[in-house]
C-alpha positions as CSV (number, residue, x, y, z in Angstrom):
1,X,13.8,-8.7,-79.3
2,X,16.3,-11.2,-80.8
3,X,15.8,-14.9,-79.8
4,X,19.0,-16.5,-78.4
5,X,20.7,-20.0,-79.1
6,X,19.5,-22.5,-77.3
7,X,21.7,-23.7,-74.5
8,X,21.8,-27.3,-73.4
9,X,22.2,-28.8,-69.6
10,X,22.4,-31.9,-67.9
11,X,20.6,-30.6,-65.0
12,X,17.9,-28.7,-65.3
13,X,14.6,-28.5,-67.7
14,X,13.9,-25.3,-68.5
15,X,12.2,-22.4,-70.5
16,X,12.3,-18.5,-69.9
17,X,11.6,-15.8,-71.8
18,X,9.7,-12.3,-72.1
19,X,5.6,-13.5,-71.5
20,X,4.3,-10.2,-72.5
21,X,6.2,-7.5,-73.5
22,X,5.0,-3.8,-72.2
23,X,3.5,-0.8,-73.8
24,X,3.2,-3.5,-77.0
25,X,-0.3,-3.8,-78.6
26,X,-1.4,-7.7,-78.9
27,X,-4.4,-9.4,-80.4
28,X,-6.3,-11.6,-77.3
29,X,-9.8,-13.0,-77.4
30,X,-11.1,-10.1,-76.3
31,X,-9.8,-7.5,-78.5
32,X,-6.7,-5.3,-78.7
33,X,-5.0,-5.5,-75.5
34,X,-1.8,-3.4,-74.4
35,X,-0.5,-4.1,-71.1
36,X,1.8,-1.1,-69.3
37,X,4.5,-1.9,-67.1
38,X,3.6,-3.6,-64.2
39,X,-0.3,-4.2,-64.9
40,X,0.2,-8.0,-65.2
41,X,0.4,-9.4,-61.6
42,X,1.4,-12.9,-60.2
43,X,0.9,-14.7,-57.4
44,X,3.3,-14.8,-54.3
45,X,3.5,-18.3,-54.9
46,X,4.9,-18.8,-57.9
47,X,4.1,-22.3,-58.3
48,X,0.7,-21.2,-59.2
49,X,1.4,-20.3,-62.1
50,X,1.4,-23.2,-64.6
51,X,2.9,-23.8,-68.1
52,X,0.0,-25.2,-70.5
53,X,1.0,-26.9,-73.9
54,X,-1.7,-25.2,-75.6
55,X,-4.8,-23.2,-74.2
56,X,-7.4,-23.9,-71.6
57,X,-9.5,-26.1,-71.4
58,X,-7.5,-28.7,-73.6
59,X,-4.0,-26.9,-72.8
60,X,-2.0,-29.7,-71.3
61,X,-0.2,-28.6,-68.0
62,X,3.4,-29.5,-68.1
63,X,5.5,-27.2,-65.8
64,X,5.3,-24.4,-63.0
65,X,6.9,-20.9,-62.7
66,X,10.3,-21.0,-60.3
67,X,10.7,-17.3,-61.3
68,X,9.6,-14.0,-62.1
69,X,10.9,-10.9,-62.9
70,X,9.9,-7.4,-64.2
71,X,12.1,-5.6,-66.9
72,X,12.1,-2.7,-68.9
73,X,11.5,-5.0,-72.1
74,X,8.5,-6.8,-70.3
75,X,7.3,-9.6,-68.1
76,X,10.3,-12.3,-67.7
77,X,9.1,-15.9,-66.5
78,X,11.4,-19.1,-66.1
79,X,9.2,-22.4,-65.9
80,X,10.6,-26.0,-64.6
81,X,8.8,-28.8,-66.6
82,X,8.4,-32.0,-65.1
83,X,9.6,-35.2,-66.1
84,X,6.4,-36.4,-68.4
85,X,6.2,-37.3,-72.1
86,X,4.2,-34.3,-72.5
87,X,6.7,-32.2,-71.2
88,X,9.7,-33.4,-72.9
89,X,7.8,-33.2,-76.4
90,X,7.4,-29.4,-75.1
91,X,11.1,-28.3,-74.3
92,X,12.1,-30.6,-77.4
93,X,9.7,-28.3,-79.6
94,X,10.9,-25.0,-77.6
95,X,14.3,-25.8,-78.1
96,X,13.9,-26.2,-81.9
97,X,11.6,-23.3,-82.4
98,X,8.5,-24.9,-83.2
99,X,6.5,-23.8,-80.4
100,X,8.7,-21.2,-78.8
101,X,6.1,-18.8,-78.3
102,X,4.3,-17.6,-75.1
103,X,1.0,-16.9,-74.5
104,X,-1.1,-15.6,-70.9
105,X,-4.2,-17.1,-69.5
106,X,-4.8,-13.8,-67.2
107,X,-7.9,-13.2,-65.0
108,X,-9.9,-10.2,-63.4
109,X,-8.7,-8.1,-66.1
110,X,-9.7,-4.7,-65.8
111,X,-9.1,-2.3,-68.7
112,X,-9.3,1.3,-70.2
113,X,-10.2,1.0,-73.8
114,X,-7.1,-1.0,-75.3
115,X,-5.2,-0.2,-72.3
116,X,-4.8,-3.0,-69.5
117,X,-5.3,-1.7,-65.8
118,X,-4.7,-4.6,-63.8
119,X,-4.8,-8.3,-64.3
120,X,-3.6,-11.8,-62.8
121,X,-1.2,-13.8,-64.0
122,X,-3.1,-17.5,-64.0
123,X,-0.9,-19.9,-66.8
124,X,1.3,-19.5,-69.6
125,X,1.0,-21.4,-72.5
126,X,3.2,-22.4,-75.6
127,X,2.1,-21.7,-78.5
128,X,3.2,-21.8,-82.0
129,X,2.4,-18.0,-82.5
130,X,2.8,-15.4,-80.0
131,X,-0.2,-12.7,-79.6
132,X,2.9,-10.2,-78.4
133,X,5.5,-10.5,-81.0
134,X,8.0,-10.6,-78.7
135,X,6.4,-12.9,-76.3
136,X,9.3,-15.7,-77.4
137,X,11.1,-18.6,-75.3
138,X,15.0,-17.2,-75.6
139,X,16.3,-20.3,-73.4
140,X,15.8,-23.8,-72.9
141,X,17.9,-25.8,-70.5
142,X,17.1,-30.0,-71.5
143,X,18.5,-32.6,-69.2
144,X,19.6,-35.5,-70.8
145,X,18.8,-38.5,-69.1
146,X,20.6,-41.4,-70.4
147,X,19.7,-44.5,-69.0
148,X,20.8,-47.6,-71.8
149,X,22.4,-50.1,-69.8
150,X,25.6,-51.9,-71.8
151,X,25.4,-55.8,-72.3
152,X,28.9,-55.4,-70.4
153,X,27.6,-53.5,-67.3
154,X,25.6,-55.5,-64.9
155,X,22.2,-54.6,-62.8
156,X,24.6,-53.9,-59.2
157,X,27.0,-51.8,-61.3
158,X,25.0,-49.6,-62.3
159,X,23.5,-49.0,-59.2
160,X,26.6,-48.5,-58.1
161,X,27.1,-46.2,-60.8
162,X,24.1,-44.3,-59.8
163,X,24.5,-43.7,-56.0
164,X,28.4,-42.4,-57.0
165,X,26.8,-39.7,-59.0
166,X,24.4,-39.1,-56.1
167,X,26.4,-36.3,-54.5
168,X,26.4,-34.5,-58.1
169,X,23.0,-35.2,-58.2
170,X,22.2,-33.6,-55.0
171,X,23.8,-30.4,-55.9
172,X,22.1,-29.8,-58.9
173,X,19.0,-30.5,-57.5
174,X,20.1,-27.9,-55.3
175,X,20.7,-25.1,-58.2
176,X,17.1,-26.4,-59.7
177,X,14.9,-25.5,-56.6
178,X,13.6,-22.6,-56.9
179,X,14.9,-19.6,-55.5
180,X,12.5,-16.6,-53.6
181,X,12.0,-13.7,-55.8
182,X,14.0,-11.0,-54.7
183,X,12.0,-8.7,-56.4
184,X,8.6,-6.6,-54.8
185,X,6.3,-9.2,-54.0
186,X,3.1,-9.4,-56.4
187,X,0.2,-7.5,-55.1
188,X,-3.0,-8.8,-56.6
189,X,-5.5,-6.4,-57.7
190,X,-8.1,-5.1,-55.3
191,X,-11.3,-7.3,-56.2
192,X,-9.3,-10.3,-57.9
193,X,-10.0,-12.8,-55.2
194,X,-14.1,-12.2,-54.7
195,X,-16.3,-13.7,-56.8
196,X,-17.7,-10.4,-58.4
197,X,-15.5,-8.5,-60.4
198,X,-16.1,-5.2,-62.2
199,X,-15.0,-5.7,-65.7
200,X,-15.0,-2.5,-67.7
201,X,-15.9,-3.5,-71.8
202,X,-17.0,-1.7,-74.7
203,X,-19.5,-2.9,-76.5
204,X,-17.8,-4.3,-79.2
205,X,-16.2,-6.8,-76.6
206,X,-19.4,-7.5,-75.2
207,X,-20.9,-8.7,-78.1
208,X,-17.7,-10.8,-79.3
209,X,-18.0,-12.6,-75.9
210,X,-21.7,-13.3,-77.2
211,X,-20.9,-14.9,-80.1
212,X,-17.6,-17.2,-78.5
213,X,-19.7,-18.1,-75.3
214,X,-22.7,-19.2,-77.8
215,X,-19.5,-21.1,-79.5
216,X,-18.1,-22.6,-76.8
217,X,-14.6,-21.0,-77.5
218,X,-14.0,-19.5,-74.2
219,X,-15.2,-19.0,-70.8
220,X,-16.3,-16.1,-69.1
221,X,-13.3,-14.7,-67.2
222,X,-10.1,-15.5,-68.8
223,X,-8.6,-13.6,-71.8
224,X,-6.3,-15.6,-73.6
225,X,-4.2,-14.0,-75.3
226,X,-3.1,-16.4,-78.0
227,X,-3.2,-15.0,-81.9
228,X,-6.5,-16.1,-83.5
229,X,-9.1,-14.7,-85.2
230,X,-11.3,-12.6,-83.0
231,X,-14.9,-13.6,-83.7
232,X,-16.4,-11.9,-80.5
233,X,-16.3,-11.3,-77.1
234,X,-18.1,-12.4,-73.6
235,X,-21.2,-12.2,-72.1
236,X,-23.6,-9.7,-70.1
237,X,-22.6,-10.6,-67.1
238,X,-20.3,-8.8,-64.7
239,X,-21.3,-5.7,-63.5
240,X,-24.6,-5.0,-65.3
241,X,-25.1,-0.9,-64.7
242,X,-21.9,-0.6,-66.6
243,X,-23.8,-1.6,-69.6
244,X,-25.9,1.2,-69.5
245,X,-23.2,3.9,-70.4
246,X,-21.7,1.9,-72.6
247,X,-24.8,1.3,-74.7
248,X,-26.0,5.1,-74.2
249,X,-22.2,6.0,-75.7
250,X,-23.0,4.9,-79.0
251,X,-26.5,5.7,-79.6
252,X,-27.4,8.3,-81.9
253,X,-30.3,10.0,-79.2
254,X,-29.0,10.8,-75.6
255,X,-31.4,11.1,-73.1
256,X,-31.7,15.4,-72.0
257,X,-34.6,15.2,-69.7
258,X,-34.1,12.2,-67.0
259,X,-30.7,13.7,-66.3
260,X,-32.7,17.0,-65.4
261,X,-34.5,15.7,-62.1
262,X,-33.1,13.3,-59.5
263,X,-31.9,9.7,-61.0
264,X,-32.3,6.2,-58.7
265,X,-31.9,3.2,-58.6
266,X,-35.6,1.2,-59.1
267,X,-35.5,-1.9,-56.7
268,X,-38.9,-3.5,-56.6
269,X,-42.0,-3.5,-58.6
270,X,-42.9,0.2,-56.6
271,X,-41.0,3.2,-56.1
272,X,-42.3,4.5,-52.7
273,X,-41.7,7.7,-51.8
274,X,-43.4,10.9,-49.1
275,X,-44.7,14.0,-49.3
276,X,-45.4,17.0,-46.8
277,X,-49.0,17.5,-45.9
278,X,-48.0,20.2,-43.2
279,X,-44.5,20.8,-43.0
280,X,-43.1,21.2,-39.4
281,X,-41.8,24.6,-38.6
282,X,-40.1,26.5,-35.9
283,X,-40.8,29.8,-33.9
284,X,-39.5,32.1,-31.1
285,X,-39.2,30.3,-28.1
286,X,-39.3,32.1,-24.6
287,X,-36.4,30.4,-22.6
288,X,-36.8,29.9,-19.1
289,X,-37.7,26.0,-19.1
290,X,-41.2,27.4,-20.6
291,X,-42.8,25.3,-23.2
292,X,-41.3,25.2,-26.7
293,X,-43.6,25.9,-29.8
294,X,-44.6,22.8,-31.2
295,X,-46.8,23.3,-34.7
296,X,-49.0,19.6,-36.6
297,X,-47.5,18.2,-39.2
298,X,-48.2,15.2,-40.9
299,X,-46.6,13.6,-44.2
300,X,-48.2,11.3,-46.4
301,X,-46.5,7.7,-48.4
302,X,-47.0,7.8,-52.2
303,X,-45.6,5.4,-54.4
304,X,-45.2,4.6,-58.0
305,X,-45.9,1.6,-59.9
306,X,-43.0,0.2,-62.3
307,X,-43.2,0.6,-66.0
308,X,-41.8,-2.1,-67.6
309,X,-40.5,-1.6,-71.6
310,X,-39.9,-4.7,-73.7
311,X,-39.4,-5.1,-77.4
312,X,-37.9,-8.2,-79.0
313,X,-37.5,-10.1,-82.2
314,X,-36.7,-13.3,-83.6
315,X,-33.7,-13.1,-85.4
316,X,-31.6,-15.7,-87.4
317,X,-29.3,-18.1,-85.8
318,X,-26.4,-17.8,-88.6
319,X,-25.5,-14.3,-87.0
320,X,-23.9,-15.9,-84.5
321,X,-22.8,-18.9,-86.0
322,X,-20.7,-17.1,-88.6
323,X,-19.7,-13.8,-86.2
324,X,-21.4,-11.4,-87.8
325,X,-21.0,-9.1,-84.8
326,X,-21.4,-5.8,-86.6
327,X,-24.8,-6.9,-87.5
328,X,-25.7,-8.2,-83.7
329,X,-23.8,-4.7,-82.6
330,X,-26.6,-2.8,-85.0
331,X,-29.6,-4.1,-83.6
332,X,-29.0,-3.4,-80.1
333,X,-28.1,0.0,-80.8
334,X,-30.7,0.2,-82.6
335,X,-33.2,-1.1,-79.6
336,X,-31.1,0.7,-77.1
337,X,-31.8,4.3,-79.1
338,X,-35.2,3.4,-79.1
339,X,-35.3,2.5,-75.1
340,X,-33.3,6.3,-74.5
341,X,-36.2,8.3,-76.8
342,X,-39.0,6.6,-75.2
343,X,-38.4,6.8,-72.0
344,X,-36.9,10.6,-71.9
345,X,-40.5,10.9,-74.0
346,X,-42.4,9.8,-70.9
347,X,-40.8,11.4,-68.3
348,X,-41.3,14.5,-70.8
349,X,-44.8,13.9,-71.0
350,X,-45.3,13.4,-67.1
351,X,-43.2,16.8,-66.0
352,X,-45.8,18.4,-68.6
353,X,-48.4,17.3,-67.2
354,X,-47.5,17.6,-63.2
355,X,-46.4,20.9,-63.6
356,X,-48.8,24.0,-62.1
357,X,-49.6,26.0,-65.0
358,X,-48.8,30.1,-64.8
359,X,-51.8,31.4,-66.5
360,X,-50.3,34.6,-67.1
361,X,-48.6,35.0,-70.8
362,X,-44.9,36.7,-70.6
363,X,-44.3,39.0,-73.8
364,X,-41.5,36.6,-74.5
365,X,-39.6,33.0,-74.2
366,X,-37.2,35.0,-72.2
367,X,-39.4,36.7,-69.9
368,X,-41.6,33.4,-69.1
369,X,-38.8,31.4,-68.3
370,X,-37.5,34.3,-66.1
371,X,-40.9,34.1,-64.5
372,X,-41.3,30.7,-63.9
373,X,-37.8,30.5,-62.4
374,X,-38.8,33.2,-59.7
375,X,-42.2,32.0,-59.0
376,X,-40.3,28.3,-58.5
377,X,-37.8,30.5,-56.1
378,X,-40.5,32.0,-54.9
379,X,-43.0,29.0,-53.7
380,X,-40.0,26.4,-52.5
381,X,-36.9,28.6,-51.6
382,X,-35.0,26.5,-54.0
383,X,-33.0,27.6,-57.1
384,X,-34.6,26.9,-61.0
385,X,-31.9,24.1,-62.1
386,X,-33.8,23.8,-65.6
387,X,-35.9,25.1,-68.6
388,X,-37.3,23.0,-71.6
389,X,-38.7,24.7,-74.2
390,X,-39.6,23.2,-77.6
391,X,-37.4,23.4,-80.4
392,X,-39.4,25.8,-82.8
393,X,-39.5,27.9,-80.3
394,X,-36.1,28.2,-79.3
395,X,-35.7,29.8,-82.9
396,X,-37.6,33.2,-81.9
397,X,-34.4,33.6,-79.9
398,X,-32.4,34.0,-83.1
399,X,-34.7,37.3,-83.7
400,X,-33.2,39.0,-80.4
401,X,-30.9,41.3,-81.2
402,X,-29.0,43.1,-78.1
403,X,-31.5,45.8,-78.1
404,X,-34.2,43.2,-77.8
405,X,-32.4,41.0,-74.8
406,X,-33.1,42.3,-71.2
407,X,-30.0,43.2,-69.5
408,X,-30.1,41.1,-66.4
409,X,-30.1,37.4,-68.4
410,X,-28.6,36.1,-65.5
411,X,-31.2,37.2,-63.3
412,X,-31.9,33.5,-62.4
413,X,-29.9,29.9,-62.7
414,X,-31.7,29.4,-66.3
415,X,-32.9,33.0,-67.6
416,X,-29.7,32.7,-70.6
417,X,-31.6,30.9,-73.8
418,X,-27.9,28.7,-73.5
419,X,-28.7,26.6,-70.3
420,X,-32.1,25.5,-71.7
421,X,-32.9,22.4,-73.1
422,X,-35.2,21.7,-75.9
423,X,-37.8,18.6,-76.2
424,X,-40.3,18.1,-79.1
425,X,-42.2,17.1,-75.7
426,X,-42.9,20.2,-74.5
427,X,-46.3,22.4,-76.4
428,X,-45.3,24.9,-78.5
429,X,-45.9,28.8,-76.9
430,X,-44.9,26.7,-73.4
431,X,-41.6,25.9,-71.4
432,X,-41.5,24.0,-68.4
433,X,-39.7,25.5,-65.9
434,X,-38.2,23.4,-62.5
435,X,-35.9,22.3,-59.5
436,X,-34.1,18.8,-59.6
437,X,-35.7,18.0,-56.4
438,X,-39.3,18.4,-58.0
439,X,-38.7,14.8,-58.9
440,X,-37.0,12.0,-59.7
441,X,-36.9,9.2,-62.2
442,X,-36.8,5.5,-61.0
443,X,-34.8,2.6,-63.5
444,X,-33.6,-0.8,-62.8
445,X,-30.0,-1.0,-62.7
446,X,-29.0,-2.3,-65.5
447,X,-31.8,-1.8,-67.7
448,X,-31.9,-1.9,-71.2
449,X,-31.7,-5.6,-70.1
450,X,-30.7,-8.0,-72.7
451,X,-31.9,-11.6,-73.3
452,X,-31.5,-14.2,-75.9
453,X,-33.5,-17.3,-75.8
454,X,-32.5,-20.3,-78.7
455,X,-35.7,-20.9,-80.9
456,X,-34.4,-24.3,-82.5
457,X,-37.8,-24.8,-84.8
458,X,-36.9,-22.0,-86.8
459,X,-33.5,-21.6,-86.3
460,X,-33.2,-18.5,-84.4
461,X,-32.6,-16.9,-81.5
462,X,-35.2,-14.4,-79.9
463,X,-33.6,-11.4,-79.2
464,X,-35.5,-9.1,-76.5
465,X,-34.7,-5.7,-74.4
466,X,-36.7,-5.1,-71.1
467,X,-36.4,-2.0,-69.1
468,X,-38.0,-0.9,-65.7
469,X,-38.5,2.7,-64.9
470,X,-40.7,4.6,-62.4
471,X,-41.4,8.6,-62.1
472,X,-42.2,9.6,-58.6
473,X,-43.4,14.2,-58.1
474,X,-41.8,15.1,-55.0
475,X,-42.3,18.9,-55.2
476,X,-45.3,20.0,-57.6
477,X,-44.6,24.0,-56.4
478,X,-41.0,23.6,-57.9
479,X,-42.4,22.2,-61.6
480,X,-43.9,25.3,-63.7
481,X,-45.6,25.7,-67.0
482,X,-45.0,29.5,-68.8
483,X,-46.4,30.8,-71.4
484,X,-45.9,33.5,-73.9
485,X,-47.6,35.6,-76.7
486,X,-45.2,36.5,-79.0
487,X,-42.9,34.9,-81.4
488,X,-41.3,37.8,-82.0
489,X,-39.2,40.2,-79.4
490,X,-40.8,42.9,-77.5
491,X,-39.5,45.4,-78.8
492,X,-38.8,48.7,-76.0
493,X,-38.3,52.4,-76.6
């Protein structure tokens, strides 16, 4: 966008201009940043919105928004400065393109990848170099005061000189106040005004924040938007079970087994739970006001103790001094695929072991799983929603031919070899066969946790992960072992 000649006034102080531009990609503290039109919101009251000489928390305010308006190009903004030093050293600059550039101090921002969502307008700031390109002050409007008294003009006249001009004055006071906006009124984003907001980041901005909190560059929820080099980005704080997909998203092992039974959230030390010692049940009743059946049952409490999952290490301090982020962003992916395998391991280990063994062999991996998916059917009246078979195994399949394959595959939920999961957990010549609801897995929210403590005698930090988890059997009858003979197909007339 071309910038325009600066225009001079005797009335009015000044700047406007395009504060970000849409649909235009900017470097902010926290990354890439593109806003689409309309995702930047401002307060009703304009006068909220303050012009900064520089950045917080040493930007020095010097004028308020009088007006806002949204065009195709972008974001236009016209700010009155006030009457200090501070101010007039600003518009002077503005004026002679020095510091003509804008720059947002924005908060509860709320994104999708590079792409803003939503986010308030909190101050604007000039700055020498725009993190929009086209973030640019096009107008300046200087008043010149000038108040030199001649030798020739005495105190009373030019008082009197002053209260003729008062009328003038008056009316362009008048043009300076600041008019409503006649455009739609801002709406601030849902969640902007509580004190918890859900920021969605990636990794990669997470551990930027890291390394300019533990620098003191920037606090934890503004993005400034002012071009700089981008050493990191924030903290773990916010909304802490976001974390956990974000990390899982870049590991090399995703979990396969926890997302087979029911997932919830662990909230204390215990996960407590019941069971069915008699279920109740219901019969034929007579009518007539005559007694109804009534059969004993009884149910039984049974809870889970927490198993907590820690590693750590002590890791040098000059990571974080010189933003090496890449290295920081390898170790906890590196600790966060280690927290997925184990604990997918254990809950592998404890369906294995839970299960009720069929100690009948099937000819086949086909034919046991079959089984085990009927006898689950069978026992609970619920569905087979899985099978996990181990790996080697899963490669007699390969010898089927369609000859070999029994014709109704699809007998049951997980009789097809392509719903099946495999696990280096499961025995070999076995598969575990199951409902959802036989049970369910337990984990902090949150968890991999992350914590960093300063360790000043060596210089390092100590780096740890934690984790919570718990593993509750609700339905032992809908959690089968198979078993089968043969590696290779039965082969039929």
């Amino acid at each position: 966008m071309p910038i325009n000649l600066v225009k001079a006034s005797e009335t009015a102080r000044t700047v406007e201009g395009i504060v970000v531009p849409w649909e235009q990609e900017g470097k902010t503290s926290t990354g890439s940043l593109i806003f689409p039109k309309d995702t930047l919101d401002h307060p009703a009251e304009l006068e909220r919105v303050k012009l900064l000489v520089g950045h917080s928390p040493a930007g020095i305010p010097v004028g308020h928004a009088i007006a806002a308006e949204s065009r195709d190009e972008g974001l236009w903004m016209k700010f009155q400065l006030g009457s200090s030093d501070d101010a007039t050293d600003a518009l002077v600059k503005a004026s002679e393109h020095v510091v003509d550039a804008f720059s947002i101090e924005a908060v509860g921002l709320k994104r999708q990848g590079y792409r803003a969502t939503s986010a308030l307008l909190k101050a604007v700031a000039l700055v020498p170099f725009p993190a929009f390109a086209e973030a640019r002050v096009t107008e300046t409007h200087a008043e010149d005061h000038d108040e030199t008294v001649s030798d020739n003009t005495t105190i009373e006249e030019a008082a009197d000189e002053e209260n003729d001009g008062t009328d003038q004055d008056q009316e362009a006071e008048a043009d300076m106040k600041p008019k409503k906006n006649p455009l739609r009124p801002a709406i601030t984003p849902a969640g902007i005004q509580t004190t918890s907001k859900e920021v969605h980041a990636s990794l990669d901005d997470a551990l930027g924040v890291l390394v300019a909190a533990h620098n003191g560059e920037m606090s934890m929820d503004e993005v400034h938007a002012e071009l700089k080099d981008i050493v990191g980005s924030s903290t773990l704080v916010n909304n802490p079970p976001q974390w956990l997909g974000e990390v899982w998203a870049g590991v090399a092992y995703q979990r396969r087994i926890v997302p087979l039974v029911q997932n919830k959230p662990l909230r204390g030390r215990k996960a407590v739970g019941f069971q069915w010692k008699t279920k109740p049940t219901v019969a034929k009743w007579a009518g007539d006001k005559k007694d109804i059946p009534s059969t004993a049952a009884a149910w039984q409490e049974v809870t889970a103790k927490a198993q907590p999952w820690a590693g750590g290490n002590d890791l040098d301090r000059q990571m974080w001094d010189f933003g090496e982020i890449e290295t920081i962003k390898a170790y906890w992916a590196a600790m966060a695929e280690s927290y997925a395998y184990e604990t997918d391991k254990e809950l592998g280990a404890f369906l294995t072991k839970e299960s009720t063994d069929i100690g009948e062999s099937a000819p086949d991996l086909i034919r046991a799983i079959s089984r085990g998916a009927l006898a689950v059917d069978k026992t609970v009246h619920i569905p087979a929603s899985f099978a996990i078979v181990n790996p080697d195994d899963l490669q007699t399949v390969l010898d089927f031919s369609q000859l070999d394959v029994p014709h109704y595959t699809n007998l049951t939920p997980v009789s097809d070899p392509a719903k099946w999961v495999t696990s280096e957990f499961v025995e070999k010549g076995t598969a575990i066969v199951g409902a959802k609801q036989a049970a369910t897995f337990f984990e902090l929210a949150g968890s991999p946790l992350r914590v960093e403590a300063e360790h000043i005698a060596k210089g390092g930090k100590d780096a740890a992960l934690f984790g919570y988890t718990a593993t509750l059997l609700n339905r032992k009858e809908a959690l089968v072992k198979v078993h089968f003979e043969k590696t290779k197909p039965l082969r039929t007339a």
